[in-house]
C-alpha positions as CSV (number, residue, x, y, z in Angstrom):
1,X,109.5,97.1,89.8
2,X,107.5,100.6,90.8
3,X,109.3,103.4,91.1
4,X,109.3,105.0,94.0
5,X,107.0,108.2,92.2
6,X,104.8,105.5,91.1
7,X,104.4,103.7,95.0
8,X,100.7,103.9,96.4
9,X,100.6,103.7,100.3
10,X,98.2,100.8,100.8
11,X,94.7,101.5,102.9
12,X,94.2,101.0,106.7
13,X,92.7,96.8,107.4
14,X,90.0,97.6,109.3
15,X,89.6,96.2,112.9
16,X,87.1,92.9,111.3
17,X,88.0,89.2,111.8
18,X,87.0,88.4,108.5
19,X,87.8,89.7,105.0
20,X,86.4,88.3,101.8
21,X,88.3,88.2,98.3
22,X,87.0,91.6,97.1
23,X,88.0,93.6,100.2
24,X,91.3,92.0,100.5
25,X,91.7,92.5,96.7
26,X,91.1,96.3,97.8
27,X,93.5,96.5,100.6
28,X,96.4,94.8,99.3
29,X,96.0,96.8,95.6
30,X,95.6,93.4,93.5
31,X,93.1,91.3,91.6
32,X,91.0,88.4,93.1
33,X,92.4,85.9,90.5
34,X,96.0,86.9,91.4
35,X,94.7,86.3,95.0
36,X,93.8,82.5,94.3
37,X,97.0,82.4,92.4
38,X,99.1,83.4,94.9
39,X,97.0,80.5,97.3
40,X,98.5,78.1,95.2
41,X,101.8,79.1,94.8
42,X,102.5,80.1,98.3
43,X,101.7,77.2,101.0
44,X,101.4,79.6,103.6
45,X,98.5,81.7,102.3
46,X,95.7,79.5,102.7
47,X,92.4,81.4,103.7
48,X,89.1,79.7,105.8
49,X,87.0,78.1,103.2
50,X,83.6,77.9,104.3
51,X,79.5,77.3,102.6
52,X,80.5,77.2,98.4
53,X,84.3,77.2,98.7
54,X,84.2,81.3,99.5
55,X,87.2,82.5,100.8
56,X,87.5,84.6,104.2
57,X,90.8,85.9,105.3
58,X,91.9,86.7,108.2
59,X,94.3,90.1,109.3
60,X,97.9,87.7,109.2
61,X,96.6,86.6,105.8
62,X,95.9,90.2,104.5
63,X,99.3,91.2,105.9
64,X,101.1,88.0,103.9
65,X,99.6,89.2,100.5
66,X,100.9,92.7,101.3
67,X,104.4,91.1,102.2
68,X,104.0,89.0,99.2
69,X,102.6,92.0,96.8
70,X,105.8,94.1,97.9
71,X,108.2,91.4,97.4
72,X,106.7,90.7,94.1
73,X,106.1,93.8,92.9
74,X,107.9,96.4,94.5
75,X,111.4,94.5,95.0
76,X,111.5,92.6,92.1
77,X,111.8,89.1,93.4
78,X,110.0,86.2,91.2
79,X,107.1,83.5,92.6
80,X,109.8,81.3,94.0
81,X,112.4,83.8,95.4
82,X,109.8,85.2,97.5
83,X,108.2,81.7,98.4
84,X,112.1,81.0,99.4
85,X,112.5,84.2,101.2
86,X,109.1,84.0,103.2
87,X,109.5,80.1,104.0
88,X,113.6,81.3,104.9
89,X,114.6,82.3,108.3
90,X,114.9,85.8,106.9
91,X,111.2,85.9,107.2
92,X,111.1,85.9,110.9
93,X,113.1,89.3,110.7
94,X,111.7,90.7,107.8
95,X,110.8,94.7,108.7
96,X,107.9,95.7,106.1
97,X,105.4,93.6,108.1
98,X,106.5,94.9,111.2
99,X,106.4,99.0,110.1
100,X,102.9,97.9,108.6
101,X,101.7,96.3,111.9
102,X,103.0,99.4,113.5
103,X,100.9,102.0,111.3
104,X,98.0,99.7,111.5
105,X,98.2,99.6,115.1
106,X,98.7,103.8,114.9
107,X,95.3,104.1,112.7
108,X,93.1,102.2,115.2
109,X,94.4,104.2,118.5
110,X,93.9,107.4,116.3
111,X,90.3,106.2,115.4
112,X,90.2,105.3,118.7
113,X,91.3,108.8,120.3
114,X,89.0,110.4,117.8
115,X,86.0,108.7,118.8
116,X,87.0,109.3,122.6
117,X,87.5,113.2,121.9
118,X,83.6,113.2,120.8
């Protein structure tokens, strides 16, 4: 588990459709390989597969491997605790997706307003 001293506030997902395995390896603080891990150990992470088996995710794919990453990493559960707690009604309410929907949502109208104020 990281310590709260040792915590690293993750970067902004930019406003794309698309991400492939390096960016999303980037935003969500993790190595490709533990990304195609985590495919196969959570059923609900499953990225578009397109030309040569390369993976694209999607925004709601990047914000699972965040929820995943901080489960994992930052509260300690194991590979099939969180698989239980994110497949578990308790995922519906869970609040770390939601507050990082909300400061995504934040940085875009701020980009937004500073692109306006030009």
């Amino acid at each position: 588990m990281l310590e709260a001293s040792e915590r690293q506030e993750l970067p902004a997902i930019p406003g794309k459709r698309y991400f492939t395995i390096g960016e999303v390896a980037e935003l969500c603080q993790v190595k490709p390989h533990v990304l195609r891990y985590w495919e196969q150990e959570f059923p609900m992470l499953s990225p578009v597969k397109r030309r040569g088996n390369r993976r694209y995710y999607q925004r709601h794919d990047v914000l699972l491997i965040r929820q995943i990453r901080a489960l994992l990493y930052e509260q300690g559960y194991t590979i099939h605790g969180a698989r239980q707690k994110l497949s578990g009604d308790e995922a519906k309410g869970d609040m770390s997706q939601t507050q990082q929907l909300v400061q995504d949502t934040i940085n875009e109208l701020e980009g937004i307003l500073r692109i306006l104020r030009q």
